[in-house]
Jmol script that loads the backbone (N, CA, C; Angstrom):
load data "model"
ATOM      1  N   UNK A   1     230.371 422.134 -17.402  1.00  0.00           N
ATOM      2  CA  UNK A   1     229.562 420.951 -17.389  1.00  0.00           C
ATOM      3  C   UNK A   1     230.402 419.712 -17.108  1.00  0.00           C
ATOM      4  N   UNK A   2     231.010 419.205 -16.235  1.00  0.00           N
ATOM      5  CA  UNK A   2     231.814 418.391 -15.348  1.00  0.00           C
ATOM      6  C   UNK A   2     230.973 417.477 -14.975  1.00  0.00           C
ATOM      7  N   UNK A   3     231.278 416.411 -15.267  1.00  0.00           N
ATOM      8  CA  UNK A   3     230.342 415.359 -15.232  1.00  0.00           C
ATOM      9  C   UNK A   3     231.147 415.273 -13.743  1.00  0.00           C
ATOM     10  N   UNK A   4     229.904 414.969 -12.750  1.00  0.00           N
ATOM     11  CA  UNK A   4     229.879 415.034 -11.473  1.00  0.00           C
ATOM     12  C   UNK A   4     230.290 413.000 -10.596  1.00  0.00           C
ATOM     13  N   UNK A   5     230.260 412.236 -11.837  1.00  0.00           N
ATOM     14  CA  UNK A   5     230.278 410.685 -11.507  1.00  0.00           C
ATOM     15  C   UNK A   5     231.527 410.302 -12.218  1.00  0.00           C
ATOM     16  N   UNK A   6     232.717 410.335 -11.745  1.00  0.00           N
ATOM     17  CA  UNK A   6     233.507 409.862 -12.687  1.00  0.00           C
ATOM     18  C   UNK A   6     233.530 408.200 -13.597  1.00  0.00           C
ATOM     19  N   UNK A   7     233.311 407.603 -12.180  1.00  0.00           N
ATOM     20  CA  UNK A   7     232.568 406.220 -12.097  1.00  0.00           C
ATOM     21  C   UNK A   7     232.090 405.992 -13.170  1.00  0.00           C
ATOM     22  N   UNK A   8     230.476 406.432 -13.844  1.00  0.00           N
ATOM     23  CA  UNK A   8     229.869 407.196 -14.425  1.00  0.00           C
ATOM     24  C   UNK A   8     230.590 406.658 -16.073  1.00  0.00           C
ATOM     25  N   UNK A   9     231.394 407.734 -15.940  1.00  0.00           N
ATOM     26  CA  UNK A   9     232.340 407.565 -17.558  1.00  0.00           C
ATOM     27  C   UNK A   9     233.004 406.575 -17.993  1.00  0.00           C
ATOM     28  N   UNK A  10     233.719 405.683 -16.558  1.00  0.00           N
ATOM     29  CA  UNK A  10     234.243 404.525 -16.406  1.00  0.00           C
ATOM     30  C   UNK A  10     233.547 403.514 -16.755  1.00  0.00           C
ATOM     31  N   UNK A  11     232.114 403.409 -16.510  1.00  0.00           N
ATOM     32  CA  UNK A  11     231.736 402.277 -16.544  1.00  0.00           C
ATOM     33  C   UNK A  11     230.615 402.098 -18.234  1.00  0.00           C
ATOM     34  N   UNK A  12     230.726 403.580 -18.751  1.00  0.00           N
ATOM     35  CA  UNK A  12     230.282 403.611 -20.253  1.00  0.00           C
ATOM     36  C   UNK A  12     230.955 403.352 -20.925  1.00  0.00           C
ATOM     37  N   UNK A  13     232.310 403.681 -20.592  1.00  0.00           N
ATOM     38  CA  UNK A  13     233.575 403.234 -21.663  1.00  0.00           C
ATOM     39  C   UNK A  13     233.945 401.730 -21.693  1.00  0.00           C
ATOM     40  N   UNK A  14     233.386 400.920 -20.024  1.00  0.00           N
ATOM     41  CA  UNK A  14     233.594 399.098 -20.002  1.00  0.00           C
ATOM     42  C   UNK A  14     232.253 398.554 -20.893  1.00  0.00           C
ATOM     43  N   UNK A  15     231.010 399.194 -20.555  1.00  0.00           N
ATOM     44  CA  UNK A  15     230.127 399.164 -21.104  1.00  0.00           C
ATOM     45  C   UNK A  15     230.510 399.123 -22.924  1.00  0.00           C
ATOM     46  N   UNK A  16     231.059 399.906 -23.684  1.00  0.00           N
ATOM     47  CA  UNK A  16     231.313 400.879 -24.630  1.00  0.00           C
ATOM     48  C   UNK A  16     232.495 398.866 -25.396  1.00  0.00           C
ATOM     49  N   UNK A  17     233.349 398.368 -24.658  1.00  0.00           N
ATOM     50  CA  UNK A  17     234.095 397.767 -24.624  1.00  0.00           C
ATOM     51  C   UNK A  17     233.587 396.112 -25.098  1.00  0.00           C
ATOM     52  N   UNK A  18     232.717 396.070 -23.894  1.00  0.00           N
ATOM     53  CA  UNK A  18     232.199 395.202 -23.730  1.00  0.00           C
ATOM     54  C   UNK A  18     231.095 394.443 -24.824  1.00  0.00           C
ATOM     55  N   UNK A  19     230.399 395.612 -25.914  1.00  0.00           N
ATOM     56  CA  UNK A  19     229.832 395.362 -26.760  1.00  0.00           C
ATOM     57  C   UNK A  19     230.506 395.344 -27.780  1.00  0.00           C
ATOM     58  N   UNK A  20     231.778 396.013 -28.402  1.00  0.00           N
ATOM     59  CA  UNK A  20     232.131 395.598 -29.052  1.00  0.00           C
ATOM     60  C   UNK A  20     232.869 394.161 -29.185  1.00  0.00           C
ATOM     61  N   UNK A  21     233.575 393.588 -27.956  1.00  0.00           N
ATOM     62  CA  UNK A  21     234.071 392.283 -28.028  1.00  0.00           C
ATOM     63  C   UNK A  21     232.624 391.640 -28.377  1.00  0.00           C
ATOM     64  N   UNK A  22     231.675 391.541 -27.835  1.00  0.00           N
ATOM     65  CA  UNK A  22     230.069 390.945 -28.508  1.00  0.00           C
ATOM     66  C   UNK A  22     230.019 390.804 -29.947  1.00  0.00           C
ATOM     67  N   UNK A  23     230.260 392.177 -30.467  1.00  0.00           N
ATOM     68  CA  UNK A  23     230.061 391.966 -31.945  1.00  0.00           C
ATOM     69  C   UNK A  23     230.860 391.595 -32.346  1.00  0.00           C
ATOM     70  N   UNK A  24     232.394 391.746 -32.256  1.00  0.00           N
ATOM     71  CA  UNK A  24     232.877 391.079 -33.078  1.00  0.00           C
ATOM     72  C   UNK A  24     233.125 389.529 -33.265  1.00  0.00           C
ATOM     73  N   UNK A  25     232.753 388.826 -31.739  1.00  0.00           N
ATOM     74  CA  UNK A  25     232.660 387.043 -31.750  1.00  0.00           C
ATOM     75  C   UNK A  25     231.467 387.221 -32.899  1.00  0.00           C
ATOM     76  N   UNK A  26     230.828 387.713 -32.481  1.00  0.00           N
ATOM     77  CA  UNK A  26     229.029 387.313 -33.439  1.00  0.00           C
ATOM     78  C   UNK A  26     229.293 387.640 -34.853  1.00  0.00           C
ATOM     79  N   UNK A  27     230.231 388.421 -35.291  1.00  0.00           N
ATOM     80  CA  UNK A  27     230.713 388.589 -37.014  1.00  0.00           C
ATOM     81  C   UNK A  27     231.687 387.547 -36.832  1.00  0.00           C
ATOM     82  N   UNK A  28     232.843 387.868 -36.099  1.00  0.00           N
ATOM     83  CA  UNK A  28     233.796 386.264 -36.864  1.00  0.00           C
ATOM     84  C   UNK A  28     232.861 384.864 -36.622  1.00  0.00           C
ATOM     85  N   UNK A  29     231.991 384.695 -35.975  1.00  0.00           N
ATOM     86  CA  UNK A  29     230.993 383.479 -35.925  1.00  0.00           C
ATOM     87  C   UNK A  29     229.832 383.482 -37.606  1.00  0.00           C
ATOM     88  N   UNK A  30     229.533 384.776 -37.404  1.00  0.00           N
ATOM     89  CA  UNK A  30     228.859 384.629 -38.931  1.00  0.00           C
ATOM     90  C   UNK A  30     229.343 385.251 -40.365  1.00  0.00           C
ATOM     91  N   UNK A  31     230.780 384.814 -40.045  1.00  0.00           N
ATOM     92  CA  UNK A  31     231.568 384.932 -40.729  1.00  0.00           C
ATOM     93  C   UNK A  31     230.766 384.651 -42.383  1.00  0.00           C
ATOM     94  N   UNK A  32     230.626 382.945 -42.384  1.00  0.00           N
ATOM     95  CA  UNK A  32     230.723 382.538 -43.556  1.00  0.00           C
ATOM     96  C   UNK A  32     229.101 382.370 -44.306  1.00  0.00           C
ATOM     97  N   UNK A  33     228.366 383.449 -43.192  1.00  0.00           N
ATOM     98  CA  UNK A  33     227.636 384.168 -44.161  1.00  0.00           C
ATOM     99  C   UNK A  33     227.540 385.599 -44.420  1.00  0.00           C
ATOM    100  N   UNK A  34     228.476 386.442 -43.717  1.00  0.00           N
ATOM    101  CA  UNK A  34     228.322 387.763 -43.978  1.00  0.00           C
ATOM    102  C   UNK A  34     229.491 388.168 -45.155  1.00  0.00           C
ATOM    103  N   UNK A  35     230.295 387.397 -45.428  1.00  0.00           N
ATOM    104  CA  UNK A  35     231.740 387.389 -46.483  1.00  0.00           C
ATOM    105  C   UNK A  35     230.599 387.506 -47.906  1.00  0.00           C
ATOM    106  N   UNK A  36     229.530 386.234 -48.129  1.00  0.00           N
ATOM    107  CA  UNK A  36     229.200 386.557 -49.354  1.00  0.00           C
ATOM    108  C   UNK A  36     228.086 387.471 -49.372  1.00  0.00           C
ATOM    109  N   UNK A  37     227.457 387.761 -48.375  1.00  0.00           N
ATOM    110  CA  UNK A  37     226.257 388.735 -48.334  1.00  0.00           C
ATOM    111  C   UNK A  37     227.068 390.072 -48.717  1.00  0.00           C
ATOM    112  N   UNK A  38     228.101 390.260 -48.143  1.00  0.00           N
ATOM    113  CA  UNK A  38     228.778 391.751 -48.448  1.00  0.00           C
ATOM    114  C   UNK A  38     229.358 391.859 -49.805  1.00  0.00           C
ATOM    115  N   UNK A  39     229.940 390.655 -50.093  1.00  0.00           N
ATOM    116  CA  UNK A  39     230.417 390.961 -51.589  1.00  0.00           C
ATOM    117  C   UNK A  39     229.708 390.771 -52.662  1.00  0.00           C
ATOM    118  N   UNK A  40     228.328 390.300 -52.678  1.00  0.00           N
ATOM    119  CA  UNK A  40     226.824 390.373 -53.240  1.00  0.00           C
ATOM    120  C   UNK A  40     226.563 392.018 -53.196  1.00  0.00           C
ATOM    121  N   UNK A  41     226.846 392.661 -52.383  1.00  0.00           N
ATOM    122  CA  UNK A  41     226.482 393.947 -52.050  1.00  0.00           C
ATOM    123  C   UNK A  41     227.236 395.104 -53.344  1.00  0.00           C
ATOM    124  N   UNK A  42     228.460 394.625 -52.699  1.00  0.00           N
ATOM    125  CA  UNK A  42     229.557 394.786 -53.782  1.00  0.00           C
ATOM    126  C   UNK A  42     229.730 394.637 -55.114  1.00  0.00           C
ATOM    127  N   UNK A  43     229.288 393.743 -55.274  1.00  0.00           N
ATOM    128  CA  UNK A  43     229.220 393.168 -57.041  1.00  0.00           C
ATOM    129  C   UNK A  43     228.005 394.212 -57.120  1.00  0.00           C
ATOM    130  N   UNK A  44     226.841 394.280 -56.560  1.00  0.00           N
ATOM    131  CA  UNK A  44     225.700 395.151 -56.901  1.00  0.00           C
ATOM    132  C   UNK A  44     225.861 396.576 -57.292  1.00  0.00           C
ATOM    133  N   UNK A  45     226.854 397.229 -56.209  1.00  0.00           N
ATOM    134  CA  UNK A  45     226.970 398.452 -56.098  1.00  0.00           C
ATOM    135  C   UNK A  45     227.717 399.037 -57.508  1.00  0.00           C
ATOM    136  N   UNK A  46     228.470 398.167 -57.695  1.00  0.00           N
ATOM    137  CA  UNK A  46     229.750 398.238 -58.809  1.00  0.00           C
ATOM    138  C   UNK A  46     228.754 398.173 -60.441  1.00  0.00           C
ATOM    139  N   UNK A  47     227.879 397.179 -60.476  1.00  0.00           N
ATOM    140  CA  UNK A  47     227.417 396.867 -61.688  1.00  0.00           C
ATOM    141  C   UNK A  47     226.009 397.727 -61.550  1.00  0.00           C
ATOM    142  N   UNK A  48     225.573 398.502 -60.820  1.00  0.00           N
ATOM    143  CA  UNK A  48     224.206 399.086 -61.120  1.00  0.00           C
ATOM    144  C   UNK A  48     224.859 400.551 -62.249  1.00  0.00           C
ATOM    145  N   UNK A  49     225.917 400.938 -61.826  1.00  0.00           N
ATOM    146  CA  UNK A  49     226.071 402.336 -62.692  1.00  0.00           C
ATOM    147  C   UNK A  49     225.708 401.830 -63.859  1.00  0.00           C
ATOM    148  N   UNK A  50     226.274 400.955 -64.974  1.00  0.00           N
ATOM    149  CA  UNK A  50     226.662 400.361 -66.276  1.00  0.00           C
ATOM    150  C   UNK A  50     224.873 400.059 -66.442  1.00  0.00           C
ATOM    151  N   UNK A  51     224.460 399.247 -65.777  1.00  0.00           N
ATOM    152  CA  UNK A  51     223.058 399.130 -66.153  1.00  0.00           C
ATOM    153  C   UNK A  51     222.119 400.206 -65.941  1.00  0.00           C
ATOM    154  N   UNK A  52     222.081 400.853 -65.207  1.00  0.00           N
ATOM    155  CA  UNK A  52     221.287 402.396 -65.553  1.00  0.00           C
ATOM    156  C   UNK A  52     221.919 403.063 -66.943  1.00  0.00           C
ATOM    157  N   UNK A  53     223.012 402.874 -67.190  1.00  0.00           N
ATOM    158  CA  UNK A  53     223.944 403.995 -68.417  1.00  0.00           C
ATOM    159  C   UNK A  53     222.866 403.059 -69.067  1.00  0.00           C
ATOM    160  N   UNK A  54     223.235 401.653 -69.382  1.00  0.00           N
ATOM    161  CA  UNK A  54     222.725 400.870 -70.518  1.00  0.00           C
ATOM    162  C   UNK A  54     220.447 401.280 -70.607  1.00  0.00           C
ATOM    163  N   UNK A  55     220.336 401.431 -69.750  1.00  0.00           N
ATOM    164  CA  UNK A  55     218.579 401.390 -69.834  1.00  0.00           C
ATOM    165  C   UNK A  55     218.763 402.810 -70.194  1.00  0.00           C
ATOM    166  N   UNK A  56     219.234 404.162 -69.711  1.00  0.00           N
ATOM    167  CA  UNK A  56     219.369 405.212 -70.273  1.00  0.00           C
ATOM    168  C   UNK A  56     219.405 405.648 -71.885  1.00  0.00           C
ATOM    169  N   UNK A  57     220.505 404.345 -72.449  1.00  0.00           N
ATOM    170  CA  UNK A  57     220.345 404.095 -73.745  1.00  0.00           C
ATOM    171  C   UNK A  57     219.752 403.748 -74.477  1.00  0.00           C
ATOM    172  N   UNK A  58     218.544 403.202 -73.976  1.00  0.00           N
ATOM    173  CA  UNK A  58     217.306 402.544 -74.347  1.00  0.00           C
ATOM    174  C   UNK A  58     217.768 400.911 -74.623  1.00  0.00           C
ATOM    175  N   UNK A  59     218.486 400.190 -73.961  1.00  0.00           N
ATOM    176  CA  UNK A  59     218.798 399.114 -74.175  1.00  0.00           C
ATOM    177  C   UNK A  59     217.937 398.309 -73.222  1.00  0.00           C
ATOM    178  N   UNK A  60     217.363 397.363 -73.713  1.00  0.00           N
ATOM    179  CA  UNK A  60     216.375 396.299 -72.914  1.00  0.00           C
ATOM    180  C   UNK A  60     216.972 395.866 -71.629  1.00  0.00           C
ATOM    181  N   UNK A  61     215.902 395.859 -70.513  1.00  0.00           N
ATOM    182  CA  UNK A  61     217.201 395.303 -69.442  1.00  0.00           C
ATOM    183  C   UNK A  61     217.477 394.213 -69.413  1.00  0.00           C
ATOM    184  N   UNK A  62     216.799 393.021 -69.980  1.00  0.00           N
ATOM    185  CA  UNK A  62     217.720 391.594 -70.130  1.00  0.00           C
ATOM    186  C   UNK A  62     218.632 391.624 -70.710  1.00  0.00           C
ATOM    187  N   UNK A  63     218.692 392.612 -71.946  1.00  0.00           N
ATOM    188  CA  UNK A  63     220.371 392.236 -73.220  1.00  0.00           C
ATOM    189  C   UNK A  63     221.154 392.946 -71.976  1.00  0.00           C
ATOM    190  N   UNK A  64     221.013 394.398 -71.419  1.00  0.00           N
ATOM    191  CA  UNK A  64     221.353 395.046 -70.745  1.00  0.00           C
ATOM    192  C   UNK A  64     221.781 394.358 -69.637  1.00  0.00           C
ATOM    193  N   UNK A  65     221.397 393.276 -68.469  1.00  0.00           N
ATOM    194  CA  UNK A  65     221.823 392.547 -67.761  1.00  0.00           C
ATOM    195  C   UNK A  65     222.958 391.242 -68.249  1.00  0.00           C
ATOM    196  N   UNK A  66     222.921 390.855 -69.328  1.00  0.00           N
ATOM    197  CA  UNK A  66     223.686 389.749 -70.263  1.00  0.00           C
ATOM    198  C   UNK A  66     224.612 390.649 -70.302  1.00  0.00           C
ATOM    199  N   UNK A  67     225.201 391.646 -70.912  1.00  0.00           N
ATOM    200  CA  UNK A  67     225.891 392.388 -71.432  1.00  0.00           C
ATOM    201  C   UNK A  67     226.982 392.974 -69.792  1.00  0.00           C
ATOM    202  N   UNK A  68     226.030 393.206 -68.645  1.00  0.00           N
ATOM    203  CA  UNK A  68     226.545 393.418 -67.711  1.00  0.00           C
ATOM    204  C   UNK A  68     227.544 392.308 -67.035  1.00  0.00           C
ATOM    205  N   UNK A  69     226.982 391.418 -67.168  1.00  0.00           N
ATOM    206  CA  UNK A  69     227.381 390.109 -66.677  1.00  0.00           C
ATOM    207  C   UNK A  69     228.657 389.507 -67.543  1.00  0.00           C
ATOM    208  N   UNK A  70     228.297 389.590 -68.462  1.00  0.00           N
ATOM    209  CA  UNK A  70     229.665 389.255 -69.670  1.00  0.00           C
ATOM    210  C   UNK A  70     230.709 390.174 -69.155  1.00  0.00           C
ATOM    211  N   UNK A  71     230.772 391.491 -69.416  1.00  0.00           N
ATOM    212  CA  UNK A  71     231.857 392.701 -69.041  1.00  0.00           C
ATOM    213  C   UNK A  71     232.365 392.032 -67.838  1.00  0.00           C
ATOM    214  N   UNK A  72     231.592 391.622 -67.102  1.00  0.00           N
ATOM    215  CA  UNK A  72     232.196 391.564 -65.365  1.00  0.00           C
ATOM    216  C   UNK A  72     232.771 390.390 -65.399  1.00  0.00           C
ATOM    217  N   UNK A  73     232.377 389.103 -66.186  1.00  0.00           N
ATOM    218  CA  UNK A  73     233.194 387.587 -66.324  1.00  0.00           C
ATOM    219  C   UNK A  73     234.420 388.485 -67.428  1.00  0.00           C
ATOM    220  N   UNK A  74     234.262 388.909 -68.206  1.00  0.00           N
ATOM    221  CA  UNK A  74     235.790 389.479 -68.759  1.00  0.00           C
ATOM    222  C   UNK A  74     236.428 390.295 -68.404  1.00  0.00           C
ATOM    223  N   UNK A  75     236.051 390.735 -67.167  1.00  0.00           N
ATOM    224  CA  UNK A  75     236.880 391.387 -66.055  1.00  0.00           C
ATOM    225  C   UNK A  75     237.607 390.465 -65.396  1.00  0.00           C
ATOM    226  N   UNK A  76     237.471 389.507 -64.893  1.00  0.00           N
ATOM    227  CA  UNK A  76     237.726 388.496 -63.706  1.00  0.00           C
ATOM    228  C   UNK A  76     238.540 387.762 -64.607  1.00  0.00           C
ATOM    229  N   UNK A  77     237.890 387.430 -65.270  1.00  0.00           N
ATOM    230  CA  UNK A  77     238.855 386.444 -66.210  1.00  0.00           C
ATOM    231  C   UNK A  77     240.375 387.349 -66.666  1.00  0.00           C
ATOM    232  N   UNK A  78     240.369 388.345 -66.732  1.00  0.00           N
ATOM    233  CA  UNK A  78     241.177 389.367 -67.564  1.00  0.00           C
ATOM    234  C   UNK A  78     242.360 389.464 -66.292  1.00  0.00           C
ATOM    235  N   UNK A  79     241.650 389.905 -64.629  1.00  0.00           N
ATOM    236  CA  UNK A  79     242.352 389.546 -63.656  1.00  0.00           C
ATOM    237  C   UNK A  79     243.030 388.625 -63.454  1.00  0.00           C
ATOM    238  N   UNK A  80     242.075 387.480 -63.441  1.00  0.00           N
ATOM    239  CA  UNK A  80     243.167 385.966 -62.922  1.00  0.00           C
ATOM    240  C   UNK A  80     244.142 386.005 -64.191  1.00  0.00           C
ATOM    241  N   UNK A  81     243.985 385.923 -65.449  1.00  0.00           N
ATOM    242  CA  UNK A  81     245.043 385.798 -66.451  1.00  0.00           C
ATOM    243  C   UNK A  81     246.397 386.558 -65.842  1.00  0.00           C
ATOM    244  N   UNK A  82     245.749 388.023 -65.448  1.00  0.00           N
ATOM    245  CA  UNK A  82     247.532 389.078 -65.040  1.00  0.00           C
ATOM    246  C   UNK A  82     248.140 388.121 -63.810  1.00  0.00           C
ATOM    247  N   UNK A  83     247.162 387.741 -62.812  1.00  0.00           N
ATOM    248  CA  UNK A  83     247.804 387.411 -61.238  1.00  0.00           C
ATOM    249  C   UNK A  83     248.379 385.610 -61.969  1.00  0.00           C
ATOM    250  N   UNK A  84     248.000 385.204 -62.639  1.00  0.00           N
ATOM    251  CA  UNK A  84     248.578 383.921 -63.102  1.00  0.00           C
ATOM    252  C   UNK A  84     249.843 384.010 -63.718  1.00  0.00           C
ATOM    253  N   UNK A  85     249.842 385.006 -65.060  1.00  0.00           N
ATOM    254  CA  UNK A  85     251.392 385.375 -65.283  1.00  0.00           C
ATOM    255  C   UNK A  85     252.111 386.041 -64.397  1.00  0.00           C
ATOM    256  N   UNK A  86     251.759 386.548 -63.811  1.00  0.00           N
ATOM    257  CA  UNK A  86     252.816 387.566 -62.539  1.00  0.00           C
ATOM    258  C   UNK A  86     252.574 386.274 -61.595  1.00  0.00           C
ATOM    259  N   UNK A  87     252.431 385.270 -61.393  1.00  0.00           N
ATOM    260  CA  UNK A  87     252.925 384.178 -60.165  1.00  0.00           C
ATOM    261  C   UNK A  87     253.709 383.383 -61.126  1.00  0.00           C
ATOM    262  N   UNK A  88     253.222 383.182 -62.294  1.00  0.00           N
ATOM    263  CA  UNK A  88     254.402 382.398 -63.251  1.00  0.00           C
ATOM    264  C   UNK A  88     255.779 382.917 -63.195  1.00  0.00           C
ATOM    265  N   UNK A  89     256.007 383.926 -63.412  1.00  0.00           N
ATOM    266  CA  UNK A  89     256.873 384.549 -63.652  1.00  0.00           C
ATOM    267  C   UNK A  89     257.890 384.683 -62.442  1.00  0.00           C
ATOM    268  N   UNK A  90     257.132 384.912 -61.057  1.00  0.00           N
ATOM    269  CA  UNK A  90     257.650 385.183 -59.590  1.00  0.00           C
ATOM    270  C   UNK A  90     258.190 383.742 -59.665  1.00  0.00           C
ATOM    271  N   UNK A  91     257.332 382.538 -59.839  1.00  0.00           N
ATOM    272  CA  UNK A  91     257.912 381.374 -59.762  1.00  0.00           C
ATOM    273  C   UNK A  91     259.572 380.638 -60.623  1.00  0.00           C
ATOM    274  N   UNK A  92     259.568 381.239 -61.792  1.00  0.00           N
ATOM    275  CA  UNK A  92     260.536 381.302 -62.799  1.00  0.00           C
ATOM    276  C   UNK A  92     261.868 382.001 -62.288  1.00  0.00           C
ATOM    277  N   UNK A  93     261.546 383.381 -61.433  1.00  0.00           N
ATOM    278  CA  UNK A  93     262.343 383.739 -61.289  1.00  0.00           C
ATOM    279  C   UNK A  93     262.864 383.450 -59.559  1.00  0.00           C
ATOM    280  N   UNK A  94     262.124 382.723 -58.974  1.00  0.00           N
ATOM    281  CA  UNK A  94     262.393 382.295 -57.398  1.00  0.00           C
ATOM    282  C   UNK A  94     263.596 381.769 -57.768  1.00  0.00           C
ATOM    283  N   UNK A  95     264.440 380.822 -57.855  1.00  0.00           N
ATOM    284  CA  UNK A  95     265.608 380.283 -57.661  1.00  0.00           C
ATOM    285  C   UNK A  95     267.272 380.996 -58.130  1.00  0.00           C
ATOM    286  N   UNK A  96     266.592 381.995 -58.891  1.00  0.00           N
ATOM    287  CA  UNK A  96     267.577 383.104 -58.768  1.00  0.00           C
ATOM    288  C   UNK A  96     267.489 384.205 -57.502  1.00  0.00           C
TER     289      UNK A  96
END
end "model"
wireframe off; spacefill off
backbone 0.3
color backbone group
């Protein structure tokens, strides 16, 4: 089965080329709304397990959403604290 147009293959693969340079101007252009739409996605994907466990438990889903939301600000918070001492520290020790 020899594709009989070489041409043919050539011009699916410029074709093939050509749309991706398309998409990617049209994402780095909607950049600075697809950055938080995706990490909205993200935060979602991450925090639905914990709130099904929690309604499984018979926990209301508002305390159940509060409770989600807290864990995840004492996550972040718990993060920036490590990356703040580990830049303190990088900084302390730069001039040696």
């Amino acid at each position: 089965m020899d594709n009989p147009n070489p041409q043919s293959n050539q011009g699916r693969i410029l074709l093939l080329a050509a749309a991706f340079v398309v998409i990617a101007a049209v994402m780095r252009t909607a950049e600075p709304v697809i950055v938080p739409v995706l990490l909205s996605i993200f935060i979602a994907v991450i925090t639905t397990p914990p709130m099904f466990w929690l309604q499984g438990k018979g926990v209301p889903h508002v305390l159940g959403l509060i409770l989600v939301i807290t864990g995840m600000f004492v996550i972040v918070i718990a993060m920036m604290a490590l990356v703040g001492t580990s830049l303190q520290g990088f900084t302390q020790d730069l001039p040696t």
